[in-house]
C-alpha positions in Angstrom: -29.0 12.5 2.5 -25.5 12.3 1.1 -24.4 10.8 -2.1 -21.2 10.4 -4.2 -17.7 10.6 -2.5 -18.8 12.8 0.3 -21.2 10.5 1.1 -19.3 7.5 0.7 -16.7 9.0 3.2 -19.7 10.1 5.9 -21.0 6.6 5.6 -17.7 5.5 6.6 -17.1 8.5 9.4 -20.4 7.5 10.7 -19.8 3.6 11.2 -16.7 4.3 12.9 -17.7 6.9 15.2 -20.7 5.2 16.2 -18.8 1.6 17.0 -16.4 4.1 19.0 -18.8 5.4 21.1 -20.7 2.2 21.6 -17.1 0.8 22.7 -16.7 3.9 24.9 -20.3 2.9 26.5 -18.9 -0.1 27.8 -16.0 0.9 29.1 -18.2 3.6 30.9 -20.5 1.3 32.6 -18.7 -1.5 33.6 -14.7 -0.9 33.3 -14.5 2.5 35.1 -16.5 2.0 38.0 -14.6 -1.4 38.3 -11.1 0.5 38.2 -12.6 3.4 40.3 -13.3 1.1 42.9 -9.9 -0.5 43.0 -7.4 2.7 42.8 -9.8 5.8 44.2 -8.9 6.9 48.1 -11.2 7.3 50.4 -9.6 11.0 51.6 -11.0 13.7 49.6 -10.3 16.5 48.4 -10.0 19.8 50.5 -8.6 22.4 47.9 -10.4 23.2 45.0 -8.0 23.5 41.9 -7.1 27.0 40.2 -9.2 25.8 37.3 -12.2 25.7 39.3 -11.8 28.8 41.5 -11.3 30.7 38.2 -14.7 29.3 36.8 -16.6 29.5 40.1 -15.8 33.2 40.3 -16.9 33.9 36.5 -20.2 31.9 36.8 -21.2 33.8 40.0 -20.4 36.8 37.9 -23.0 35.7 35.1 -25.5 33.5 37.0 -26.6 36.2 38.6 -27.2 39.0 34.9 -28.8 37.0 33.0 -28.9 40.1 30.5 -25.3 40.5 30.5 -24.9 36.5 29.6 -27.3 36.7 26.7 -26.2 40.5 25.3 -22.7 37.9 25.4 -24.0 35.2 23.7 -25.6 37.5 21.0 -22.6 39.3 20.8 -20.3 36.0 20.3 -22.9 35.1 17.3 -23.0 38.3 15.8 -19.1 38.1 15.6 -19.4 34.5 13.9 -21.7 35.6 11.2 -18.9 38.1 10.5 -16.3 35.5 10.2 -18.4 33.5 7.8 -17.6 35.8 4.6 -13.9 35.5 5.6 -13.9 31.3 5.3 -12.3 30.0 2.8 -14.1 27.1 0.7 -12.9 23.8 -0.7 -14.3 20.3 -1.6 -12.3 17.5 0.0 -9.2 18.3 2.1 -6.1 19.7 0.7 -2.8 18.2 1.6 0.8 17.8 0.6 1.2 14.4 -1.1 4.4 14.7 -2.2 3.5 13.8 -5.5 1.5 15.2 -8.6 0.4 14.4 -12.3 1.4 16.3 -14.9 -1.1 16.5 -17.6 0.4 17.3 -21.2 -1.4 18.5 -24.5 -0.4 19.7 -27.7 -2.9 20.8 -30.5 -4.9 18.1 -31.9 -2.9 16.3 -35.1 0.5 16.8 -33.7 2.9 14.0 -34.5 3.9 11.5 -32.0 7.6 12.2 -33.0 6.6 16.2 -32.0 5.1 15.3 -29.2 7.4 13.2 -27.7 10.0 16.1 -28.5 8.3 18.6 -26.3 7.3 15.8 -23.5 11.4 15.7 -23.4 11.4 19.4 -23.0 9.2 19.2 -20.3 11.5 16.5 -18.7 14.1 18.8 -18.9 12.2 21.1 -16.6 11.7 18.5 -14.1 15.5 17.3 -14.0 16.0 21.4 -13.6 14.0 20.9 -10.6 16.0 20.4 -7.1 12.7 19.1 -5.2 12.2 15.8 -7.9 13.2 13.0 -6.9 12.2 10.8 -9.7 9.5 10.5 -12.4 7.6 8.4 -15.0 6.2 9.4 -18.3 3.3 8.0 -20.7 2.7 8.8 -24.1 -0.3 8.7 -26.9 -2.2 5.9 -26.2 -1.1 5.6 -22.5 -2.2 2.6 -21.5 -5.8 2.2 -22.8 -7.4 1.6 -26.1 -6.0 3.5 -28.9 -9.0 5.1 -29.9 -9.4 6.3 -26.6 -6.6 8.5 -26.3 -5.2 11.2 -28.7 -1.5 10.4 -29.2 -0.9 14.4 -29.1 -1.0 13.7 -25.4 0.0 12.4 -22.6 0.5 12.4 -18.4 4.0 12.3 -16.1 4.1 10.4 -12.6 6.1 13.1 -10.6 7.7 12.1 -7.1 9.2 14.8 -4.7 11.4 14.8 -1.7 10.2 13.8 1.5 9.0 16.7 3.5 11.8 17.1 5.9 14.4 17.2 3.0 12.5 20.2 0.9 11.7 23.6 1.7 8.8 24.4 -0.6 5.4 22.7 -0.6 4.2 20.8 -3.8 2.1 23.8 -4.5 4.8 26.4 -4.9 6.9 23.3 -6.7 3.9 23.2 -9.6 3.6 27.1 -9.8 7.4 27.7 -10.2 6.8 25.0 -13.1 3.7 25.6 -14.5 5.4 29.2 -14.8 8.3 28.1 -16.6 6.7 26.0 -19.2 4.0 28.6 -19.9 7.4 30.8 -20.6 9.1 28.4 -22.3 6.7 26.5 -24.1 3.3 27.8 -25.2 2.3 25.6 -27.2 2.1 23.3 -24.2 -1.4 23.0 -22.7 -0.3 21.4 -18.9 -2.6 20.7 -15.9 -1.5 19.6 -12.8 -3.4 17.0 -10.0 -2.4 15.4 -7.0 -2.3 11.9 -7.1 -4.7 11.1 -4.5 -6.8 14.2 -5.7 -6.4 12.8 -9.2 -8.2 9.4 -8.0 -11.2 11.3 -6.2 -11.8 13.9 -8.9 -12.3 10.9 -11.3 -14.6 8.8 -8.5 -16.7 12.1 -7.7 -16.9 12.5 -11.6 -15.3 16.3 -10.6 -11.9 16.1 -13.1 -11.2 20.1 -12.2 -11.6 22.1 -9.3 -13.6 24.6 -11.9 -16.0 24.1 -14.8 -18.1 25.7 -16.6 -20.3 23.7 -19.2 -21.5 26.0 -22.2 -24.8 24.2 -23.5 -26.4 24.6 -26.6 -27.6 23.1 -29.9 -24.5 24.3 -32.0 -20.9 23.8 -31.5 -20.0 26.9 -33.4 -22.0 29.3 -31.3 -20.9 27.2 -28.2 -17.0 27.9 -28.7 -17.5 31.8 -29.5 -19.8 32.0 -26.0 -16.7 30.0 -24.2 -14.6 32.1 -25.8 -16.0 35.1 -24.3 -16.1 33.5 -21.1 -12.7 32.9 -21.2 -11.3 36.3 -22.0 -13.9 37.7 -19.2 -12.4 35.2 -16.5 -8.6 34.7 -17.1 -7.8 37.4 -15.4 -9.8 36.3 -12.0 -7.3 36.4 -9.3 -5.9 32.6 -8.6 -7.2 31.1 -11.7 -4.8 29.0 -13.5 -4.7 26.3 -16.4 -7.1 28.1 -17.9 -8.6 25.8 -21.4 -11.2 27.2 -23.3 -12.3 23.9 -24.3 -12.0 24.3 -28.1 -9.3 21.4 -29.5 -8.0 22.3 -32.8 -9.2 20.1 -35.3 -7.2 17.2 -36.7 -6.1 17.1 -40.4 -7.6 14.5 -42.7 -6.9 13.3 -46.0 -9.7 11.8 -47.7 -10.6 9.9 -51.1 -13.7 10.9 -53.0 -15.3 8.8 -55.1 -15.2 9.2 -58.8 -18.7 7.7 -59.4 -18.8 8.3 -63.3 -15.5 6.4 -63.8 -16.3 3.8 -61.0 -19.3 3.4 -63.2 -17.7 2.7 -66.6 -15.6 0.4 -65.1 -18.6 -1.7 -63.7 -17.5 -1.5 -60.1 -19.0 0.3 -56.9 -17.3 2.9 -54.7 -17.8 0.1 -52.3 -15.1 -1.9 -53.9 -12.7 0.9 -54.4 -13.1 2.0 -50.6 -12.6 -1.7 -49.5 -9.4 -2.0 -52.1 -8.2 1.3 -50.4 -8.8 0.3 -47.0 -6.5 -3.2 -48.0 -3.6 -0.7 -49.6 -3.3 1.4 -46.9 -4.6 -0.2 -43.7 -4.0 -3.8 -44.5 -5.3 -7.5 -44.4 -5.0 -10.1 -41.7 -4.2 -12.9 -44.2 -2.9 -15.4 -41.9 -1.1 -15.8 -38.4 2.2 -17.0 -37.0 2.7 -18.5 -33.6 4.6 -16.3 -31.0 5.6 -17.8 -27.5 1.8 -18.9 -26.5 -0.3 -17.0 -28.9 -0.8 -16.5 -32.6 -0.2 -13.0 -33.9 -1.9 -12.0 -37.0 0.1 -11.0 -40.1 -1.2 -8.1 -41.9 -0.5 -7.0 -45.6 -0.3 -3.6 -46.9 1.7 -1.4 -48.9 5.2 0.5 -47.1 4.5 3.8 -44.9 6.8 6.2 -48.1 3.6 5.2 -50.1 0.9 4.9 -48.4 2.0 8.3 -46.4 2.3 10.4 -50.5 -1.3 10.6 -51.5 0.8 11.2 -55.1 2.0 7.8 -54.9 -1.1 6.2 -53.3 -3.2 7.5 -56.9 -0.1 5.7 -59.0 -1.3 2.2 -57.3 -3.0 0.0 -59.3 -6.7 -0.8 -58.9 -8.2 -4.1 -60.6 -11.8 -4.5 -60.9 -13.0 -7.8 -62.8 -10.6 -7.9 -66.3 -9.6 -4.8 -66.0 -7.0 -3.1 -64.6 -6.4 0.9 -63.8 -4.6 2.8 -61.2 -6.8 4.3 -58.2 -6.3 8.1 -59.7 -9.0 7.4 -62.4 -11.2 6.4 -59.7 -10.6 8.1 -56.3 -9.3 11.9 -55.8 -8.0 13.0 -52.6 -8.9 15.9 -50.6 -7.3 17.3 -47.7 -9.5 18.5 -45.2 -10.1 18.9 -41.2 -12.5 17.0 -39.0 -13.1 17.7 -35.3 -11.0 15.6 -32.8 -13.4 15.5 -29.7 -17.0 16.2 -29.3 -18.7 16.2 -26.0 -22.4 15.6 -25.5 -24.2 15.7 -21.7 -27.4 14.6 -21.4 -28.0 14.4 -26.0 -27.1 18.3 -26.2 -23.8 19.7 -27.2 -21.5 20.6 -24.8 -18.0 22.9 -24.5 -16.6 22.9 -21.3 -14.3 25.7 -20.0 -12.0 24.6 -17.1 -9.1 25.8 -15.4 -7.1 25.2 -12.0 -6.8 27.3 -8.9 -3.5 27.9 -6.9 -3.0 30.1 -3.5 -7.0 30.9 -3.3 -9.6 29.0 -2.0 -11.7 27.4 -4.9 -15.4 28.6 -3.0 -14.3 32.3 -3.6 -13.0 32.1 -7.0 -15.9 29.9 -8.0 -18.4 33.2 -6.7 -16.1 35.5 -8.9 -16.5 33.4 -11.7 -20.1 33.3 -11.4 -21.1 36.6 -11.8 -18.7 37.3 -15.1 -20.4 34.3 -16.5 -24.1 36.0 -15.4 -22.9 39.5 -17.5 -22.9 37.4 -20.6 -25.7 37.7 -23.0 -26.6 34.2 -23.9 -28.3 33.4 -27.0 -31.6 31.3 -26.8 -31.4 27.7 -26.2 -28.0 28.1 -24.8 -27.4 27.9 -20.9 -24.0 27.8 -19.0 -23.6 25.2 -15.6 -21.2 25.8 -12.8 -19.6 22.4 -12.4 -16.3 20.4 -11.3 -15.4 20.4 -7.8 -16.9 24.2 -7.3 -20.3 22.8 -8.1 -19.5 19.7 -5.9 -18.6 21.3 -3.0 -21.6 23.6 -3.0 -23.9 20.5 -3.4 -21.7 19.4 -0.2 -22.8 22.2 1.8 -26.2 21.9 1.1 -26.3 18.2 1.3 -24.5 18.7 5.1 -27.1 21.4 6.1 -29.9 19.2 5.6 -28.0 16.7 7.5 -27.5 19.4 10.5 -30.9 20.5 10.4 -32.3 16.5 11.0 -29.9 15.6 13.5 -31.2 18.9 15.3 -34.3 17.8 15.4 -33.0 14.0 16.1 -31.0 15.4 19.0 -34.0 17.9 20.2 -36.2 14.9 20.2 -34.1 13.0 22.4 -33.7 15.5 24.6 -37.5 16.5 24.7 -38.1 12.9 26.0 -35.3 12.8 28.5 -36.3 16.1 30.3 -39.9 15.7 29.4 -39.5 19.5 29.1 -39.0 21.1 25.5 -37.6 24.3 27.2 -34.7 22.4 28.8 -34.2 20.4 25.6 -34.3 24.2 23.6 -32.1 25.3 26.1 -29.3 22.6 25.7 -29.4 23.1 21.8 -29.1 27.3 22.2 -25.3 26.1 23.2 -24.7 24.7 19.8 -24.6 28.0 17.9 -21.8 29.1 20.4 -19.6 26.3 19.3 -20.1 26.4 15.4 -18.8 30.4 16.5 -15.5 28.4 17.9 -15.6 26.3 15.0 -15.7 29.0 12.7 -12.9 31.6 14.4 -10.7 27.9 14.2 -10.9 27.5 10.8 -10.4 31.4 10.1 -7.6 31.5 12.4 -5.5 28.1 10.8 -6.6 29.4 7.4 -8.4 25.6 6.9 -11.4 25.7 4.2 -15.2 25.0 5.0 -14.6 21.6 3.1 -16.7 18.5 3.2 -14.2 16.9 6.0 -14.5 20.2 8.1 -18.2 20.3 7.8 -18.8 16.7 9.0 -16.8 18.0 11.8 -19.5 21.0 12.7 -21.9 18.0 12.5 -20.2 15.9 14.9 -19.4 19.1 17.1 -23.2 19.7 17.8 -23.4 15.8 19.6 -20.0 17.1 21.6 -21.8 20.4 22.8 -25.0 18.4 23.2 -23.4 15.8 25.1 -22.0 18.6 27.8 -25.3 20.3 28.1 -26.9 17.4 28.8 -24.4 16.3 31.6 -24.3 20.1 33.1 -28.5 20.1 33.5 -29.0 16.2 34.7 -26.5 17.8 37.6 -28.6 20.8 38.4 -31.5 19.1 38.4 -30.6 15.9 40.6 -29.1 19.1 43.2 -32.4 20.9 42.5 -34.1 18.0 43.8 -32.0 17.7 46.8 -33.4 20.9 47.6 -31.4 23.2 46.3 -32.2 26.7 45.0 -32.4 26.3 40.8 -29.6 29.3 40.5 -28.0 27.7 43.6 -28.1 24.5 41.6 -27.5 25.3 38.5 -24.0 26.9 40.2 -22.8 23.7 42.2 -23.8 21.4 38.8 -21.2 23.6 36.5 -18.6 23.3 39.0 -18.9 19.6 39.5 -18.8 19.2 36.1 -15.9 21.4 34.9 -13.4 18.6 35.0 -15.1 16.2 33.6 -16.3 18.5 30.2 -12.9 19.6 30.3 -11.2 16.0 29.9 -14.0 14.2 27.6 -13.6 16.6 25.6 -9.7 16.6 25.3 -9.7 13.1 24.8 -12.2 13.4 22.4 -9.9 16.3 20.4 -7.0 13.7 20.8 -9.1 11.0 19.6 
């Protein structure tokens, strides 16, 4: 029922749990009786401990009202439902790496001399701050293909202090910067990822904790609807790093054609455009050998002309037996042309993203849905919650499903074990109580309903499951010893206090 990372991670969770308890089977059945025989006396035990006289007095107490104990158990519910709006939400688990990426963007077109200017700048602020311990910077192309990567940008490796020899977390270290390079330097687009977050984002296809995708059949339209988006939803408590998704575009110079000279001259634009692309891009014309390989030597006019489009019309162009210079032929224009596109699924996309920082990501994601439901959309245009928020609501549904068949897995079990569906109802009416403990833990530690946290309610209903079942095989082996069923149902919770108690602190510590 689970897919992507989540699911990769259950898979996982599950194989490792399972050998566990198939390990712990065996140690059940054949090492512990083994080593009970050896080292248990055969004196007993007279006194009772404090533990058990405490829990024998309270279970007389409710044995006996069995209206009180349910008007309890309804009341324990009701109070978990009220702590369920107060959870806080998150994907995968959060934690303190002690490490981050810093993300850098100028507008589409800058220089790589500009550029690597204000990447300085921004190593100034790093140097500035007393929790870095070291750091690594990359450039333009990075190190993929050139065509993949704008040089206007560019990502820094950032190490911090251990722990013990800091007192701020990484997340107070990146807002005290991401505050003073907003300050400092707006013209600075900068988002910041933990390493190992960095890693999953890219495996769950999730790069930002928030997205929203505007889609629609024009770009135009697309960036004045994120646009509005934007301005609605910057000021949303805990949203950071907000990008509108619009990059600048990216100057151009072009040549166009003069096709009633090209044609007196008895040439094609094709041969001017391939004698321009020889000027000013060059010509592999041969190769000399370096070390082990052959590098390619390329011809081509110097970088003062082929950078002056004045100087680039003053070249000469040959064609046949004559010979003119590329002005009568070619005129240049300076223009714009867009530096990214984005398409998902053949439609155009614009995708608006931003960051969160000291707010859970599930409650910011809710606040930014309904601003994006006020805005009048156009037809043909739709906006899609996505990024992590999307991904960890897909999570929750995903793990619900999983819940609700191991339910019925577990209630089947038990159905054929008691051969009674009332007892096996019975055992499973426990597991709401404990999601209620579950619930009041994470409220209490402030720790977010994430995917690891969820998987953890799952495995919680086989641990309450797992008690129940132990509690009634005692009542009823004392029942059929001739016991009263209250009176049996009393001595079976007793003599199994200790026992529930320690599996399940050795399954905590586990």
């Amino acid at each position: 029922f689970l897919g992507g990372v989540v699911g990769d991670f259950f898979r996982a969770l599950a194989f490792t749990v399972t050998s566990a308890v198939l390990v712990s089977l065996v140690v059940a059945l054949a090492l512990v009786p083994l080593a009970a025989g050896a080292f248990l006396s055969s004196s007993s035990h007279a006194h009772a401990s404090l533990m058990t006289r405490a829990y024998d007095r309270m279970l007389r107490g409710v044995v006996g009202r069995p209206v009180l104990a349910a008007a309890a158990l309804l009341v324990v519910v009701g109070a978990g439902l009220l702590l369920v709006p107060r959870l806080e939400r998150g994907f995968l688990p959060e934690m303190d790496e002690g490490a981050f990426v810093l993300d850098y963007f100028l507008p589409a077109g800058t220089s790589l001399a500009t550029t690597e200017k204000y990447a300085r700048y921004l190593e100034q602020e790093l140097r500035a701050t007393p929790e870095v311990r070291t750091f690594s910077r990359r450039l333009g192309a990075e190190l993929g293909p050139a065509a993949a990567t704008e040089l206007s940008r560019g990502d820094v490796m950032v190490s911090l202090l251990a722990a013990s020899d800091r007192k701020r977390s990484s997340e107070d270290i990146v807002a005290d910067l991401r505050g003073r390079i907003e300050q400092k330097y707006p013209e600075v687009r900068v988002e910041f990822v933990q390493v190992l977050q960095d890693v999953l984002n890219d495996l769950s296809g999730s790069p930002r904790p928030l997205e929203v995708k505007v889609v629609g059949p024009d770009y135009a339209k697309l960036h004045e609807i994120a646009d509005q988006l934007s301005t609605g939803i910057k000021d949303v408590s805990g949203l950071v790093d907000l990008y509108t998704g619009e990059e600048r575009e990216a100057p151009e110079l072009r040549y166009v054609m003069r096709r009633d000279a090209i044609a007196r001259l008895s040439t094609t634009p094709d041969q001017v455009t391939a004698h321009l692309d020889s000027a000013l891009l060059g010509t592999v014309v041969g190769s000399i050998r370096r070390y082990d390989r052959l590098v390619g030597v390329r011809v081509r006019y110097p970088d003062p002309v082929r950078f002056d489009p004045d100087r680039v019309l003053q070249m000469p162009f040959v064609t046949g037996e004559q010979t003119t210079l590329f002005d009568a032929v070619a005129e240049p224009v300076a223009d714009t042309t867009p530096s990214m596109l984005l398409h998902e699924a053949l439609q155009p996309l614009v995708t608006v993203t931003a960051d969160t920082e000291h707010r859970d990501i599930g409650s910011i994601a809710d606040e930014v849905d309904a601003i994006s439901k006020k805005i009048p959309l156009p037809k043909g245009y739709r906006l899609v919650m996505g990024g992590q928020a999307q991904s960890q609501r897909d999570t929750v549904r995903e793990l619900g499903t999983v819940a609700a068949f191991a339910l019925v897995l577990v209630l089947t079990l038990l159905a054929g074990q008691f051969r009674r569906l009332q007892v096996a109802a019975l055992v499973l009416s426990s597991v709401p109580v404990a999601i209620v403990g579950a619930v009041a833990a994470l409220v209490v530690t402030a720790t977010p309903l994430n995917a690891s946290s969820l998987m953890g309610c799952v495995l919680l209903v086989g641990l309450v499951v797992k008690n129940g079942v132990l509690l009634l095989e005692e009542a009823e082996r004392a029942r059929d010893a001739g016991e009263e069923p209250v009176r049996a149902v009393t001595l079976a919770a007793e003599r199994r206090l200790r026992p529930v108690v320690m599996t399940t602190l050795a399954t905590l510590a586990g």
